[in-house]
FIKOLZA-1660 file (N, C-alpha, C; in steps of 0.1 Angstrom, whole numbers, plus 5000, padded with zeros to 4 digits):
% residues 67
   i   px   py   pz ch aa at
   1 5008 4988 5000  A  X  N
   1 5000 5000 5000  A  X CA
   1 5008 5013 5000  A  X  C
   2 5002 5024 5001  A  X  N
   2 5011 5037 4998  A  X CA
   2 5001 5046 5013  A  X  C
   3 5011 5050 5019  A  X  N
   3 5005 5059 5031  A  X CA
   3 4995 5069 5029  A  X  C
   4 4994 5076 5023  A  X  N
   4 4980 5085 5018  A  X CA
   4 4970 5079 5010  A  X  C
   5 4970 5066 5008  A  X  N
   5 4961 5056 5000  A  X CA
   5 4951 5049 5006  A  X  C
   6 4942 5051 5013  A  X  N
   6 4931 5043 5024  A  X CA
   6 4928 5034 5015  A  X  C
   7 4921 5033 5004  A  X  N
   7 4914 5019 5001  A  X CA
   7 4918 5025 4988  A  X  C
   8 4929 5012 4983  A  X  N
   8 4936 5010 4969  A  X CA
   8 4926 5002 4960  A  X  C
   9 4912 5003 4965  A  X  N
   9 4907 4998 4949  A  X CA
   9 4901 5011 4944  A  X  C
  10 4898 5022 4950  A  X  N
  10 4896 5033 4946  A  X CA
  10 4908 5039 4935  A  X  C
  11 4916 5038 4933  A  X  N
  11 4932 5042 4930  A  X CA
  11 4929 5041 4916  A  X  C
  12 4929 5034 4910  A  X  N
  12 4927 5032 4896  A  X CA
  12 4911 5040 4886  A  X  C
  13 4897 5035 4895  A  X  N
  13 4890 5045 4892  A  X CA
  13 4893 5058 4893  A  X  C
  14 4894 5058 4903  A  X  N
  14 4901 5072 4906  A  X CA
  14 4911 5081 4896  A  X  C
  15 4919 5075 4890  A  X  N
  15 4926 5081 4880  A  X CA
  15 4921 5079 4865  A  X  C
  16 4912 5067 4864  A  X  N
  16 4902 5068 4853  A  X CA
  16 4895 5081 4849  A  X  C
  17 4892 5088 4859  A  X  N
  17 4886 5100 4859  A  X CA
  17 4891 5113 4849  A  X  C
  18 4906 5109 4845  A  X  N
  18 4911 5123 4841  A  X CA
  18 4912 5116 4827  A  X  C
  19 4905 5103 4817  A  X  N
  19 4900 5101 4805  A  X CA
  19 4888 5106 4809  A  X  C
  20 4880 5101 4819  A  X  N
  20 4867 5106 4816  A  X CA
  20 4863 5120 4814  A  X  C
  21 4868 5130 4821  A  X  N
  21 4874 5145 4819  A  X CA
  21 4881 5149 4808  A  X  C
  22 4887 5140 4800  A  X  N
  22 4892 5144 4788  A  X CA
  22 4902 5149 4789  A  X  C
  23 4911 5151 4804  A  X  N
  23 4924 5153 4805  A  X CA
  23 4938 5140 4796  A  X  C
  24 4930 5127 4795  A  X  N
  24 4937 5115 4789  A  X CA
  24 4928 5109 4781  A  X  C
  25 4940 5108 4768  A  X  N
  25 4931 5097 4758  A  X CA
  25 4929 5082 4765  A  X  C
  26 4928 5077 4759  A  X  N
  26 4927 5060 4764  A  X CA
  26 4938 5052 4765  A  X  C
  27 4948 5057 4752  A  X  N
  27 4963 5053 4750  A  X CA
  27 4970 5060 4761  A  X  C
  28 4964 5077 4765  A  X  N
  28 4974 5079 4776  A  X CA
  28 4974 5069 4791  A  X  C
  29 4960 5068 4789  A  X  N
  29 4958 5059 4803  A  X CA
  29 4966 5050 4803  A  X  C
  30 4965 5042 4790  A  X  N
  30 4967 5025 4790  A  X CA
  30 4982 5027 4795  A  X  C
  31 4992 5041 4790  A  X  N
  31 5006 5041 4789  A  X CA
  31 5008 5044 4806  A  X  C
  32 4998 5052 4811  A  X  N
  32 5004 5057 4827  A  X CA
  32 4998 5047 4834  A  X  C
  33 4991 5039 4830  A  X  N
  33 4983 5023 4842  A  X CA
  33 4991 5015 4839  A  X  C
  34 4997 5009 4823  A  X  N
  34 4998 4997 4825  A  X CA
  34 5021 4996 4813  A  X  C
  35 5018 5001 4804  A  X  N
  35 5028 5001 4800  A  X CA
  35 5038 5007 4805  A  X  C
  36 5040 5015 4810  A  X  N
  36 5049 5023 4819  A  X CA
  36 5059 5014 4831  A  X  C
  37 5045 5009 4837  A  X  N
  37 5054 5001 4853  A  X CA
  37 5054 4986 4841  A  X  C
  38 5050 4983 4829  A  X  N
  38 5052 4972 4822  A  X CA
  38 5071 4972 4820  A  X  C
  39 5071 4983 4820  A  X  N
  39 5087 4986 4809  A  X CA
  39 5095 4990 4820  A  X  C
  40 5091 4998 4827  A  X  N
  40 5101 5001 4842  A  X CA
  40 5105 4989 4850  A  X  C
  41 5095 4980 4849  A  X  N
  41 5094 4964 4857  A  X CA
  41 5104 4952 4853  A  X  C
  42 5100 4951 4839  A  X  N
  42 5104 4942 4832  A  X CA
  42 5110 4940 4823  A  X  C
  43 5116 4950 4821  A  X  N
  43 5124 4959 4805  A  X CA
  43 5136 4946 4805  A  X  C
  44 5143 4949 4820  A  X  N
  44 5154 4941 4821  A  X CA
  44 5156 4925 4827  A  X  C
  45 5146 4926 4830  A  X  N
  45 5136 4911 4838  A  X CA
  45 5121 4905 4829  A  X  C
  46 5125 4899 4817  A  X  N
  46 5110 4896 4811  A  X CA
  46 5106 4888 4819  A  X  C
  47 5111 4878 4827  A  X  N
  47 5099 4868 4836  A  X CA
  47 5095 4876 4849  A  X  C
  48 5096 4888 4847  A  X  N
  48 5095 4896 4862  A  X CA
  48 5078 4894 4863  A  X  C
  49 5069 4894 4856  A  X  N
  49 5053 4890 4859  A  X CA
  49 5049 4878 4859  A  X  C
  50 5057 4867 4853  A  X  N
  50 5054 4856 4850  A  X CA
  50 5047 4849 4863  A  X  C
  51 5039 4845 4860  A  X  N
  51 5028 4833 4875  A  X CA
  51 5019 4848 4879  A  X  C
  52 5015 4858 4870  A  X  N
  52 5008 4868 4877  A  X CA
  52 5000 4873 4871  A  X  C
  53 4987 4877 4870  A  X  N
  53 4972 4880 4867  A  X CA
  53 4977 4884 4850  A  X  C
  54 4990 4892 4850  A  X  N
  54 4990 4902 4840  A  X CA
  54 4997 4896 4830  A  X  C
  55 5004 4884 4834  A  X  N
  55 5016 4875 4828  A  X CA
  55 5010 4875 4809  A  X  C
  56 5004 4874 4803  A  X  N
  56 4997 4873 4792  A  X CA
  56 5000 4887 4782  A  X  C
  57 4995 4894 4792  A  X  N
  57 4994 4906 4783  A  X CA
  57 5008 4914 4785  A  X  C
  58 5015 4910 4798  A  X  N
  58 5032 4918 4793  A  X CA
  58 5039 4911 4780  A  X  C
  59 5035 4895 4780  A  X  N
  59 5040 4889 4771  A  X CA
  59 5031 4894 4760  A  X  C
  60 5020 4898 4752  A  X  N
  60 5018 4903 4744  A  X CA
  60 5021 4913 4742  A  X  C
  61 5024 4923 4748  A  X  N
  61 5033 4936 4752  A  X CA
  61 5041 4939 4745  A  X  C
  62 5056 4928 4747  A  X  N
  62 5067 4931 4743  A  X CA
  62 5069 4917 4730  A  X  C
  63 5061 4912 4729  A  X  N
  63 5057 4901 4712  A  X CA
  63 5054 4918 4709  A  X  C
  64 5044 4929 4705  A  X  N
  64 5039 4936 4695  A  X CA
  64 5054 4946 4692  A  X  C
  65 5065 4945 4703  A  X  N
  65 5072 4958 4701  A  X CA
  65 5086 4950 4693  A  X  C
  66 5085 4936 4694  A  X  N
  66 5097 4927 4686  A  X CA
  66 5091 4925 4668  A  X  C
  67 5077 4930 4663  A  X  N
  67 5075 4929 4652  A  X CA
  67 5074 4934 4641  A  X  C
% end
């Protein structure tokens, strides 16, 4: 958890909010939710997700950027 963060399932809606506002396209979201901590994570570690919810889609991730 993060010390100013009461209840982390709020966190993500929560930042949904600034596509819904039209402050973020959808690409921006996808790049500041999911591809960002994808490439910070595992840039240098590809089995860094492996056995984990998301394991699929990092590997489809970096399959789209090797083609």
């Amino acid at each position: 958890g993060h010390f100013d963060v009461p209840e982390m399932a709020a966190v993500l809606p929560g930042a949904y909010e600034l596509v819904e506002h039209s402050f973020l396209s959808n690409d921006d979201f996808r790049s500041f939710a999911f591809t960002n901590a994808v490439r910070f994570l595992s840039e240098h570690n590809r089995d860094f997700f492996t056995g984990t919810r998301v394991e699929q889609e990092v590997s489809d991730y970096w399959d789209s950027l090797a083609r």
